[in-house]
PLY file of the C-alpha trace (Angstrom):
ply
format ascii 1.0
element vertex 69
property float x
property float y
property float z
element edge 68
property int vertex1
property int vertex2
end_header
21.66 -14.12 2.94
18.87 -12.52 0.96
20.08 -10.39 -2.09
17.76 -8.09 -4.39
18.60 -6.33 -7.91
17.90 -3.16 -8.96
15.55 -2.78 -11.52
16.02 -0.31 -14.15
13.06 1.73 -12.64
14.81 1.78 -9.23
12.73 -0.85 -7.76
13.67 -3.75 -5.47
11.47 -6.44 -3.96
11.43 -7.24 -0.67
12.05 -11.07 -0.15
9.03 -13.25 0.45
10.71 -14.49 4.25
11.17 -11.52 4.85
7.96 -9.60 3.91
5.71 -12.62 5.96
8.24 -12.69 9.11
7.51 -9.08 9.18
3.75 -8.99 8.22
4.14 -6.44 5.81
0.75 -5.79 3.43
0.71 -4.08 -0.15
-0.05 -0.66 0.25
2.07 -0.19 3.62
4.15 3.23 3.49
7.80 3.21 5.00
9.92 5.91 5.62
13.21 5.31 4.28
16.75 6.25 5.68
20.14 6.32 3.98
22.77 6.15 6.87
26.14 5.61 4.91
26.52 2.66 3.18
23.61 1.34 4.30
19.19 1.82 3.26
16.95 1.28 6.19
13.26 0.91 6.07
10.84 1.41 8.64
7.62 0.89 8.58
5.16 4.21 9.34
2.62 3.04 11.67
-0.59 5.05 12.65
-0.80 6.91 15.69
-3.79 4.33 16.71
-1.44 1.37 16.94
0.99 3.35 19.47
-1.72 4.22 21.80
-0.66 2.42 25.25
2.84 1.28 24.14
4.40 2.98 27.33
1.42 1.81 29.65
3.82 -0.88 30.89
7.10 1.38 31.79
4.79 3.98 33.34
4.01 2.33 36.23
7.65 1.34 37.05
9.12 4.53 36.75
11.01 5.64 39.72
12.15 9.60 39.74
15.34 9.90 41.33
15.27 12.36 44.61
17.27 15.51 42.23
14.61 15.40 39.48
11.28 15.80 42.02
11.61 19.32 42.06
0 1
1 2
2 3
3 4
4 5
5 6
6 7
7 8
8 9
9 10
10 11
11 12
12 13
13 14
14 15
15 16
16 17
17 18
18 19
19 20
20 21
21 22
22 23
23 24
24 25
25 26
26 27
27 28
28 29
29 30
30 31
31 32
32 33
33 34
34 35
35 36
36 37
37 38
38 39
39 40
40 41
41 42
42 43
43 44
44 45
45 46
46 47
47 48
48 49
49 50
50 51
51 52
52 53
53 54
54 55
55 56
56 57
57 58
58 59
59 60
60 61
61 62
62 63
63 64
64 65
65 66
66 67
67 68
């Protein structure tokens, strides 16, 4: 288990495995969610790198006979 500290600014560092298993650069921005007990980041990628991400579930997609109309 990988464990951080605070720092007295409020800063953490993300842990070296973790930061090159996940290719994350200096500089990247991530939105950040609080959801109970629990901090989430996600990383905030440009619109450019979603372009085609649904290319592949396009061309299976089947309507079902209610929704044609």
């Amino acid at each position: 288990m990988n464990t951080v500290k605070l720092s007295p600014k409020y800063q953490i560092v993300i842990p070296k495995k973790i930061r090159e298993s996940m290719n994350f650069e200096p500089g990247q921005i991530f939105q950040v969610l609080g959801f109970n007990d629990r901090i989430e980041l996600i990383k905030v990628q440009p619109m450019e790198e979603s372009r085609g991400f649904l290319k592949e579930e396009a061309a299976s997609f089947k309507r079902e006979e209610e929704d044609r109309y």
